[in-house]
C-alpha positions in Angstrom: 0.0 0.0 0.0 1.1 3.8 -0.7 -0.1 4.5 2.5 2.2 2.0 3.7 5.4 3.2 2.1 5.2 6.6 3.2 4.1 5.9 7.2 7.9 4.0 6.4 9.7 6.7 5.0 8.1 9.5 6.5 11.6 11.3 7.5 12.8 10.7 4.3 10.1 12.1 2.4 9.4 15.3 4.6 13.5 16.3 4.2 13.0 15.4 1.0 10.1 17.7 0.4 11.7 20.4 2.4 15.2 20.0 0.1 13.2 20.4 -2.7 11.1 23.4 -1.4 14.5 25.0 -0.6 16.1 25.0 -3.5 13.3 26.0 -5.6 13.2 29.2 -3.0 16.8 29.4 -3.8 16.8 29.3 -7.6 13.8 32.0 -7.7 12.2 30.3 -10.5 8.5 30.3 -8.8 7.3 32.8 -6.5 8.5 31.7 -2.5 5.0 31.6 -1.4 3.8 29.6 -3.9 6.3 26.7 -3.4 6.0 26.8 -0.2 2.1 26.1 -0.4 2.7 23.7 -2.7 5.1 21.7 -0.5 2.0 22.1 2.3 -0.2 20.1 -0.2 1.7 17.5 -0.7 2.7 17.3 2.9 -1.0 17.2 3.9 -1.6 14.9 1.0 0.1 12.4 1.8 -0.7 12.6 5.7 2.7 13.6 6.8 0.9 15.9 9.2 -2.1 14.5 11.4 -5.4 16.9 11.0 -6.6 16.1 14.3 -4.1 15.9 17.5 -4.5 13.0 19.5 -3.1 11.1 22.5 -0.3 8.3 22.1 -1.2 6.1 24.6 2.0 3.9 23.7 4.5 6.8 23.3 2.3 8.8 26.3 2.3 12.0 24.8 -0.1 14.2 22.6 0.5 14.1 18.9 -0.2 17.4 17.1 -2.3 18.0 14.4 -1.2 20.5 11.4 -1.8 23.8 13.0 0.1 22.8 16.1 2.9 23.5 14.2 2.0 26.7 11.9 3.2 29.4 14.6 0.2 31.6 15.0 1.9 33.9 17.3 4.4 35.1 14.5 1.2 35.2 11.8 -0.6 37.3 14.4 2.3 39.3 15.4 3.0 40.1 11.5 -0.2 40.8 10.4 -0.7 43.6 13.6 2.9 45.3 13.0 2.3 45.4 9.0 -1.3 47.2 9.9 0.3 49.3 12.4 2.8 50.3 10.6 1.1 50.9 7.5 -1.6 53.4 9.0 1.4 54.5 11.4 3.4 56.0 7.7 -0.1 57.8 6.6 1.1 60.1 8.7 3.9 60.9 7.3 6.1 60.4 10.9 8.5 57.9 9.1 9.5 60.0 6.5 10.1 63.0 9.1 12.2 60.3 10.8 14.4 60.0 8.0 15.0 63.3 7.1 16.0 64.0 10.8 18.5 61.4 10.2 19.6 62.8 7.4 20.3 66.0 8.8 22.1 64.8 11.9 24.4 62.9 9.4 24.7 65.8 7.6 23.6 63.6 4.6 26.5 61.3 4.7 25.6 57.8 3.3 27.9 55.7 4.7 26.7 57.5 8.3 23.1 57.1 7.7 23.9 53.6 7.3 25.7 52.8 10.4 23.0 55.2 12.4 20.4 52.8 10.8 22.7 49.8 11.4 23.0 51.0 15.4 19.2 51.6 15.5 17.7 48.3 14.1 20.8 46.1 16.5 19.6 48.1 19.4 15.8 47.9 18.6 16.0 44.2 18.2 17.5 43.5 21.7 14.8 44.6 23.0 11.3 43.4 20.4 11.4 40.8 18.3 13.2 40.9 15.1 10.6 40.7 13.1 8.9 44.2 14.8 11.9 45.8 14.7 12.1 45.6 10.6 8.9 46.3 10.2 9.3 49.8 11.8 12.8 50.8 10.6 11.8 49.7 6.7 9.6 52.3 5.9 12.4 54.9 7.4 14.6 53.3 4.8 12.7 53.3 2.0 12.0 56.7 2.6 16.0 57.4 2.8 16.7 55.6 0.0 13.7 57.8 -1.9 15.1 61.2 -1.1 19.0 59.7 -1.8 17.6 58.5 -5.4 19.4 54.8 -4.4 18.6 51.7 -4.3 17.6 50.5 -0.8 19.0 46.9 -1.0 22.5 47.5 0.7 20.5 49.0 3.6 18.3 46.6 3.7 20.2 43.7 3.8 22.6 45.4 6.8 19.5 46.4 8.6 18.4 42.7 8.4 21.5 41.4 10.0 22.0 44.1 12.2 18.6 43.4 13.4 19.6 39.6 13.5 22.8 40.1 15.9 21.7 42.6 17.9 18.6 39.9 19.0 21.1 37.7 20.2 21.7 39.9 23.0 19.0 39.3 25.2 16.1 36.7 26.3 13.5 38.6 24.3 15.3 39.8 21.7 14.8 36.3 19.6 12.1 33.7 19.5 15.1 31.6 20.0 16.9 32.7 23.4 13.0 32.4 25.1 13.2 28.5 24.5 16.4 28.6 25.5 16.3 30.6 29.0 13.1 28.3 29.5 15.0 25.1 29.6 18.1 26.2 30.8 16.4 28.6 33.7 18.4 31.6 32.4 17.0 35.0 33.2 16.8 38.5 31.4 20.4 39.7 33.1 22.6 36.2 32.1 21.4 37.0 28.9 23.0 40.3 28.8 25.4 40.0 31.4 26.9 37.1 28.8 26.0 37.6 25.8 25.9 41.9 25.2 30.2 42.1 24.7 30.0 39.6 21.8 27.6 40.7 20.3 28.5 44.5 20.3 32.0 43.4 18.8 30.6 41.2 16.5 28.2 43.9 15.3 31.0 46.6 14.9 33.4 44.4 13.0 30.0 42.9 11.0 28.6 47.1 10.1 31.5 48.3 9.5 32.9 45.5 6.6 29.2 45.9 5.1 29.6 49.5 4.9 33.0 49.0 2.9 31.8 46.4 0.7 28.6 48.6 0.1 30.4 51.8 -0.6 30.7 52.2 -3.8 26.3 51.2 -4.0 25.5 54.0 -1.9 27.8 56.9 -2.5 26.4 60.0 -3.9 27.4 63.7 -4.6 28.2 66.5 -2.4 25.2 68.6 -3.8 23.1 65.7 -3.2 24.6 65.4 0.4 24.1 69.0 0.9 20.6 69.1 -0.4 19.2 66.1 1.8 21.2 67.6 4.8 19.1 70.9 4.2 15.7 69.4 3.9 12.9 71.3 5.1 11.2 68.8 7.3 8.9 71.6 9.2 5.8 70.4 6.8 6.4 66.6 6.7 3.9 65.3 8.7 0.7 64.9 7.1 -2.0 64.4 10.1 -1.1 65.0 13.6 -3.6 63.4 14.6 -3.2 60.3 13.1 0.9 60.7 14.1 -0.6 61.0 18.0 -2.6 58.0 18.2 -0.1 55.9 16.4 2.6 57.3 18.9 0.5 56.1 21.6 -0.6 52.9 19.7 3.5 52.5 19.4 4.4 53.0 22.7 1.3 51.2 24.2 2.8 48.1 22.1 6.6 48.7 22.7 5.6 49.0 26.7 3.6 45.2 26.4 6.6 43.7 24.4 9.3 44.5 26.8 7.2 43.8 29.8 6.3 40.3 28.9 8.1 39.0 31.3 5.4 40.9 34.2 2.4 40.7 32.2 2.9 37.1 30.4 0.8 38.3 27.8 2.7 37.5 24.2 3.6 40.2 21.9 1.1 39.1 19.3 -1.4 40.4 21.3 -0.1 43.8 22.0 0.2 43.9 18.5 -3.6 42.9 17.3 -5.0 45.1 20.1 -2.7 48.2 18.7 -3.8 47.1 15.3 -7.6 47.1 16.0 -7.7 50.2 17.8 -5.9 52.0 14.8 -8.1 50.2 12.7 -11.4 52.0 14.4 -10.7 55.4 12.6 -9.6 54.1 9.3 -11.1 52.5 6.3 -10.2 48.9 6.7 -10.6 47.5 3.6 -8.2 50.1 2.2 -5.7 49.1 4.7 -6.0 45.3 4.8 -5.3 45.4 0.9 -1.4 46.6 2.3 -0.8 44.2 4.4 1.9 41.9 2.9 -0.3 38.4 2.3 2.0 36.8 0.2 4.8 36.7 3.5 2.0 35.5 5.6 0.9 33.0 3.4 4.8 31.7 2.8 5.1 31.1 6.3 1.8 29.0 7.1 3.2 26.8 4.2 7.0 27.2 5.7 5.9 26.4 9.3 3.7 23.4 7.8 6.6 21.6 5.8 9.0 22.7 8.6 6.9 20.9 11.1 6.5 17.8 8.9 10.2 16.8 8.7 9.8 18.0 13.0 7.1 15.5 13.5 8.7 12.7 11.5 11.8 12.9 13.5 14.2 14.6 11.1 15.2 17.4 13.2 15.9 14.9 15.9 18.0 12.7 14.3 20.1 15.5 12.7 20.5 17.3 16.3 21.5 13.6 17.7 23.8 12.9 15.3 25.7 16.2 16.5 25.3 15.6 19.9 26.9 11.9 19.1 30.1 13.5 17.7 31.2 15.3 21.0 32.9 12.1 22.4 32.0 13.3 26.6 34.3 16.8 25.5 32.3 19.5 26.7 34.4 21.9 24.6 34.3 20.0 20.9 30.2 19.8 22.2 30.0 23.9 22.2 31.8 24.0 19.0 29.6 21.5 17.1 26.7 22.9 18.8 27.6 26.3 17.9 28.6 25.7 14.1 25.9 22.9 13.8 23.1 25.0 15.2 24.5 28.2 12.9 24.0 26.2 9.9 21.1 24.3 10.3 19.4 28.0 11.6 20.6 29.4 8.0 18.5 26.6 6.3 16.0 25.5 8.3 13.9 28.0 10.9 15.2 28.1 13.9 12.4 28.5 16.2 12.0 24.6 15.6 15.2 23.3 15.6 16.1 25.0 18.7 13.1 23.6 20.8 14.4 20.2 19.7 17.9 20.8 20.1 17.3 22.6 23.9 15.8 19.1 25.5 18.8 17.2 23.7 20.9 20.0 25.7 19.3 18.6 28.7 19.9 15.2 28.5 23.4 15.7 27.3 24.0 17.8 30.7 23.6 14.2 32.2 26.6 12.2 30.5 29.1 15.2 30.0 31.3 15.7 32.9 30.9 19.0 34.6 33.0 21.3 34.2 34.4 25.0 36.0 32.1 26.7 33.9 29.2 23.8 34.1 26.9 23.2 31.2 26.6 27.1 30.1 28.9 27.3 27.3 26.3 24.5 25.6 23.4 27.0 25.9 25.3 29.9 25.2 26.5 28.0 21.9 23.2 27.2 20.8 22.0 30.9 21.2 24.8 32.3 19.3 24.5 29.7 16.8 21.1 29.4 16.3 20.5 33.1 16.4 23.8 34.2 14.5 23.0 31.5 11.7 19.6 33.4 10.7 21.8 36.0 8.6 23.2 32.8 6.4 20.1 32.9 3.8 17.2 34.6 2.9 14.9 32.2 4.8 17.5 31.3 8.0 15.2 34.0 10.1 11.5 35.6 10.1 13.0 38.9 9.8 14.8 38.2 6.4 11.9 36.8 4.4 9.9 40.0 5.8 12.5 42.1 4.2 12.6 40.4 1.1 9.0 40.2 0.4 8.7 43.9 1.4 11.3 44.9 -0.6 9.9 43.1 -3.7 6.3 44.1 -3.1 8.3 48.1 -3.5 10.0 46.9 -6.5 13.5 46.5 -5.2 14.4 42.2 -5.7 16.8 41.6 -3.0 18.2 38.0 -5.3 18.6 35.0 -3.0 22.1 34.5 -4.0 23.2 38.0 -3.5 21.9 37.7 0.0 23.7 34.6 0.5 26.8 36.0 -1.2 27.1 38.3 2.6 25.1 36.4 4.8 27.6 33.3 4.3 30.9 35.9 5.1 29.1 37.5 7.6 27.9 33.9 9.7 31.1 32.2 9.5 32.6 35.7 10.9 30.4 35.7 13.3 30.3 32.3 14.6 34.3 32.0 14.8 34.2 35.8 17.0 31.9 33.4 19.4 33.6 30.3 18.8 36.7 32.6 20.1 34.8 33.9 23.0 33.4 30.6 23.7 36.8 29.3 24.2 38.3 32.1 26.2 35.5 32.9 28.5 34.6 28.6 29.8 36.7 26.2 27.7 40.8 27.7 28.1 
């Protein structure tokens, strides 16, 4: 029976579906949302995913059905920014953002960049990635507008500025929240660990992209001058519209960073800023911006994702690692660190790291215990895991935003060209924390 042969063969056919669905993303030949709907299908098709959860009683545990694994929280949480946003720029309050910038740069491209650089890292410690690029993009587009350039090289730094600058702290990625779960780390060991290598890591990552970008952004003094000298007194639109999505901003901020008081998730903040802003608009006119084919490339990323999950895939490949570290707590970092950096830059890695934090666990129990205990494992699966999202185009939530937004305004940011600095800037980045790593627990 068919039915037979795939129950048999389920992890094989769910990484096989999700190798395919990669590289068609890759090669750009169909539209990303479209392949990864497809891949959905024929996940669902062929009953890789259950479409009613139900209780194991021989395993003893609940199996999932398919929307168990499409992470709602992230739809919600995209959809309520992109609204928020959107109504936020009829102001006109994001372009008067970037003109101010402008003028305290005195116009200077390669300073506007590192400003915007500094502002997305700092941003993303502190919201989620994927918030954090949905309020600095309109500020670049705007830039980018009034420069007469194209917004890619921004972009793509923003994204992994955005990407590093998350690693920072417990709420800064979807990541680090597993992470301090299992391992009972709090807000400060985040930052009290974590902030120095990441703020070197950030300056040596900014300041190559801004070399290699030079040439893409330059421009001419009379340009320079003439954006430095912008009158921005008339720039915003409808103050009242600008107030109430000021308050609507800070109301949503305030709930995001206080999660850890209120333990009500950001997605919520983020619908409830959404509807209220939604209240004195037209919402039809607004709900035709939001970006549907990102949302709907994600329900079909999370459902193929969570295929090759619930057929064991990620497992085995995060138990094979854990098999190479031979009782050495220091080669287990390393492969933990790399591993998880390149896995993340392929596959999400919300659910890789939930599979690979339990592993961490158990692991904890044969390793010997060192001077520095079982951190430097946690800390290696953060910085990798984290880190790794800048590798591709799909290794983080934040970077397909980007590139769907960026599409949707005419500007194709090309998979390869992504990878083409992602791949410098991971492997730069996960040797600056493989030497911390090393100096700080394993010397």
């Amino acid at each position: 029976m068919f039915s037979d042969i795939v129950t048999a063969h389920s992890m094989e056919i769910s990484g096989a579906i999700l190798f395919i669905a990669y590289v068609l993303i890759a090669s750009e030949r169909i539209q990303k949302s479209v392949v990864a709907l497809v891949g959905a299908a024929i996940v669902l098709l062929l009953g890789l995913l259950p479409f009613h959860g139900y209780l194991d009683l021989e395993e003893g545990k609940y199996i999932k059905d398919v929307f168990g694994y499409i992470s709602f929280d992230v739809i919600f949480l995209l959809i309520g920014m992109m609204i928020i946003v959107h109504i936020a720029s009829r102001s006109g309050m994001f372009k008067w953002l970037a003109l101010q910038v402008l003028k305290l740069t005195q116009g200077h491209p390669k300073l506007v960049l590192f400003t915007l650089a500094v502002l997305t890292a700092v941003l993303s410690a502190f919201l989620d990635n994927v918030t954090t690029v949905v309020l600095i993009m309109p500020i670049t587009f705007a830039i980018a507008k009034e420069y007469d350039t194209d917004p890619v090289p921004f972009l793509i730094t923003e994204v992994m500025a955005s990407n590093i600058g998350g690693t920072a702290t417990l709420i800064g990625d979807p990541p680090n929240i597993i992470i301090g779960t299992r391992a009972g780390l709090t807000f400060m060991d985040f930052v009290n660990e974590l902030t120095l290598i990441v703020v070197v890591i950030f300056c040596i990552v900014t300041g190559i992209l801004i070399f290699l970008f030079r040439k893409s952004i330059k421009t001419t003094p009379e340009k320079m001058a003439y954006v430095a000298n912008l009158d921005n007194s008339k720039t915003i639109e409808d103050k009242g519209l600008m107030i109430r999505s000021l308050i609507t901003l800070t109301f949503v901020i305030t709930g995001f960073v206080t999660h850890d008081i209120t333990h009500i998730d950001a997605y919520v903040f983020a619908l409830a800023g959404a509807s209220f802003l939604l209240l004195f608009e037209k919402p039809k006119e607004i709900y035709k911006d939001v970006e549907w084919l990102t949302i709907f490339f994600f329900v079909g990323l999370f459902i193929i994702i969570g295929a090759f999950e619930a057929n064991g895939g990620i497992a085995y490949l995060a138990d094979k690692l854990i098999q190479f570290t031979g009782g050495s707590i220091g080669k287990a970092s390393m492969l933990i660190l790399w591993g998880s950096g390149i896995f993340s830059g392929i596959i999400d890695n919300i659910p890789y790291t939930a599979t690979m934090a339990p592993l961490i666990q158990q692991v904890q129990q044969t390793i010997p215990y060192s001077g520095a205990g079982h951190y430097p494992l946690w800390w290696a699966l953060s910085l990798g895991s984290c880190l790794g999202g800048n590798l591709t185009l799909i290794g983080a939530a934040a970077n397909v935003l980007v590139s769907e937004t960026a599409a949707a305004e005419g500007h194709l940011i090309k998979f390869m060209r992504f990878v083409k600095y992602g791949f410098m800037v991971t492997v730069l980045s996960l040797t600056l924390s493989s030497l911390y790593l090393y100096f700080r627990y394993l010397h």
